[in-house]
N, C-alpha and C positions, 0 to 999 in steps of 0.2 A: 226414541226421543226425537223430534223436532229441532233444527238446526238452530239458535237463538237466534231471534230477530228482534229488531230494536224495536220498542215500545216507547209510550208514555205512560208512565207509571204514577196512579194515584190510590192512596190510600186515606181512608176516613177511621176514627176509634173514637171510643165511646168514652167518657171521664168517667171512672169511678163506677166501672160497669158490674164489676161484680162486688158493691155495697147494695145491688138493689136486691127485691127479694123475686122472684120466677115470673110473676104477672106483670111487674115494674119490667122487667128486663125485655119478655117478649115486645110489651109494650113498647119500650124502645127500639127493637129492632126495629119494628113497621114504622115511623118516625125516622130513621135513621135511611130506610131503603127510600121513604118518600122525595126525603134530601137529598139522598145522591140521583134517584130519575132524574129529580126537577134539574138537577147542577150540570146532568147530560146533556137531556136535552134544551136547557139555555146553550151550551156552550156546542150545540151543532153536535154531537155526539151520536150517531145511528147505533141502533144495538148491534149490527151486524160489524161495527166498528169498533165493538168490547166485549171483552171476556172478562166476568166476572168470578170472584171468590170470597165464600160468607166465612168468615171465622169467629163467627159469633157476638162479640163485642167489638165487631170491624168487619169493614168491607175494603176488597184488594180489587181497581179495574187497570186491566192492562187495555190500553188503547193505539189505535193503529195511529202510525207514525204521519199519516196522511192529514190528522184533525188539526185541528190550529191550537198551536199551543197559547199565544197570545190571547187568544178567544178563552181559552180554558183558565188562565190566570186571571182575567176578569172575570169570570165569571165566578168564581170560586171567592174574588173580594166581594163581588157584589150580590149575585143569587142566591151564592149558599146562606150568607148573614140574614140575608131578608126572610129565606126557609125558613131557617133554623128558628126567629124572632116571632112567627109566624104561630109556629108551632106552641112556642115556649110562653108565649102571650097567654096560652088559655089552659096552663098548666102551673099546678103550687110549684115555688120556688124549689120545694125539696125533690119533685119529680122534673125539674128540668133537664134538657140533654144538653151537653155540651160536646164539642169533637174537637180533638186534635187532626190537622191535614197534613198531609206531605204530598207534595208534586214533585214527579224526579223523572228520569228518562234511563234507557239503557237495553244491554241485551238480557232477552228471557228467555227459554227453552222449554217445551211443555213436554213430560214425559208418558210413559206408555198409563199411568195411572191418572192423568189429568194434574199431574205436581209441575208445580210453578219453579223452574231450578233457577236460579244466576245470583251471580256476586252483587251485579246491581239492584237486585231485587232484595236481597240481605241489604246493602247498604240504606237504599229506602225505608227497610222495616228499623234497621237501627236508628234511623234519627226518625221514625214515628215514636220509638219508646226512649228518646233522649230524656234525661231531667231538664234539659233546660225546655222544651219544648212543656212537659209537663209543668215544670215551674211558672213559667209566661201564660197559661190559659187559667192556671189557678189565682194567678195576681189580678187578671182581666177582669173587667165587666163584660166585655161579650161572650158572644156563646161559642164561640171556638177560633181558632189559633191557624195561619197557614205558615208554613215551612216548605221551602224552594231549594232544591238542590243547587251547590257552585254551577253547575252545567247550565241547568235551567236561568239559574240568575245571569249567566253571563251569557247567554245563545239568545235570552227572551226579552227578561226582566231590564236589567241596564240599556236597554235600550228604549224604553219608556214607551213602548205600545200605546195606542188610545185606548187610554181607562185606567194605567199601571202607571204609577210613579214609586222611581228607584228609589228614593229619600224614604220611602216607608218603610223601608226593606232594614235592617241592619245584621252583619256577619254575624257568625255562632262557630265556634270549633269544636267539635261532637270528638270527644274520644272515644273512638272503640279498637277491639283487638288486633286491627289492623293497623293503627296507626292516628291520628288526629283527621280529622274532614272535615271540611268548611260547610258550612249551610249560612241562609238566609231566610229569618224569621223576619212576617211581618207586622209593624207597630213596633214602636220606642221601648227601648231595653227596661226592664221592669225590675222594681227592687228586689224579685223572688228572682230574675235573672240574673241582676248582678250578685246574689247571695250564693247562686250556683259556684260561677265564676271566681267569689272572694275566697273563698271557705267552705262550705259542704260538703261533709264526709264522701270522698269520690270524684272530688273536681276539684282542679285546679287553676290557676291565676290565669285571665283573660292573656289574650294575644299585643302585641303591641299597638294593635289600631285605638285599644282603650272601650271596644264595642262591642266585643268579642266577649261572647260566654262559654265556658269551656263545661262537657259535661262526662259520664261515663257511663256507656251502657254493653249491652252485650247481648247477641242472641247464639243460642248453643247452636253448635254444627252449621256445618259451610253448603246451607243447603238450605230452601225454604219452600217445600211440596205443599199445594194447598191445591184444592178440587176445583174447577173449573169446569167450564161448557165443553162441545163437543169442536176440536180441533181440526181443521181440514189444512189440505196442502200449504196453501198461500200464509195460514195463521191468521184467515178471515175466522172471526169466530158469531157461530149461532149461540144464543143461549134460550131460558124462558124471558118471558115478557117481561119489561120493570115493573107493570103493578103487580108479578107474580109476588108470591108469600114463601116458597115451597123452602 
């Protein structure tokens, strides 16, 4: 195993990936991979500056610590919506894609298998499969949701980069087995959020800021192995090409 090295950590998921039926889905993927190329390379991203992982209804890139996170958060408000609208524009409503985002940072360690190990990489994965995070993209009219780790929001975000404003952002308390964790969803708290937060079987009553949507999820075992490119010393990573398919 690879000694963990800090990353930026983003992740893309699919809404409602497996209601589609095998042609729908594939179909999606190639949509889905379109989106994240374009969202790379807007936001400056080299391949040889990410290691990717397909999980079928999601993609996982860990990104070298060197890329501009600020450049990534915009571009994530702004290129990915545009893709994503781009796409969706010439497609019936019932075939649209939608994505939930998470942007988070932390240590990763890639094992003798190409498996993806770290605690911050669980925590990423748990607040991509948060209810509330689900709740807020299903309330939406657009076509997908971003989610910003406490880290992120406080290293990047509140600091209001050109193109990012903090007022967009508002707190989230994700409970998972670890304990409560703060996130930062962006766009105005939505009545499917605050229903998370009020009442719904699994979640409990906001935090005292009153913004605060509290939710509960969980992913089994303290470990999260998924297949990636091929790893060299540094944890520079090669992979195939983004228009690849494979």
């Amino acid at each position: 195993m690879t000694d963990p090295m800090y990353r930026t950590i983003l992740l893309f998921d699919i809404e409602q990936f497996g209601s589609r039926d095998d042609v729908e889905q594939a179909y999606l993927r190639r949509i889905l991979y379109d989106v994240v190329d374009a969202t790379l390379v807007a936001a400056g991203v080299d391949e040889t500056a990410s290691l990717r992982a397909d999980r079928g209804d999601s993609v996982m890139e860990l990104i070298d610590a060197q890329v501009s996170v600020p450049r990534l958060v915009k571009t994530l408000l702004t290129e990915t919506p545009s893709q994503l609208h781009s796409k969706n524009r010439l497609l019936a409503s019932s075939a649209r894609m939608r994505l939930r985002i998470v942007l988070s940072s932390g240590y990763v360690a890639v094992d003798e298998l190409d498996g993806w190990v770290g605690s911050d990489l669980n925590h990423a994965v748990r607040l991509l499969n948060a209810e509330v995070l689900r709740a807020a993209l299903k309330q939406r009219d657009g076509d997908c949701v971003l989610c910003v780790s406490d880290g992120v929001y406080g290293g990047v975000v509140r600091h209001g980069p050109l193109g990012v404003r903090p007022d967009d952002f508002h707190r989230v308390t994700v409970d998972t087995k670890e304990g409560p964790t703060v996130a930062w969803l962006h766009g105005a708290p939505t009545e499917a959020t605050e229903a998370v937060a009020s009442g719904v079987p699994g979640s409990h009553p906001g935090d005292a800021t009153g913004s605060a949507s509290v939710s509960h999820t969980s992913v089994a075992g303290d470990q999260y192995g998924v297949t990636g490119g091929t790893v060299h010393g540094d944890l520079r990573f090669d992979r195939p090409g983004r228009g690849d398919r494979g």
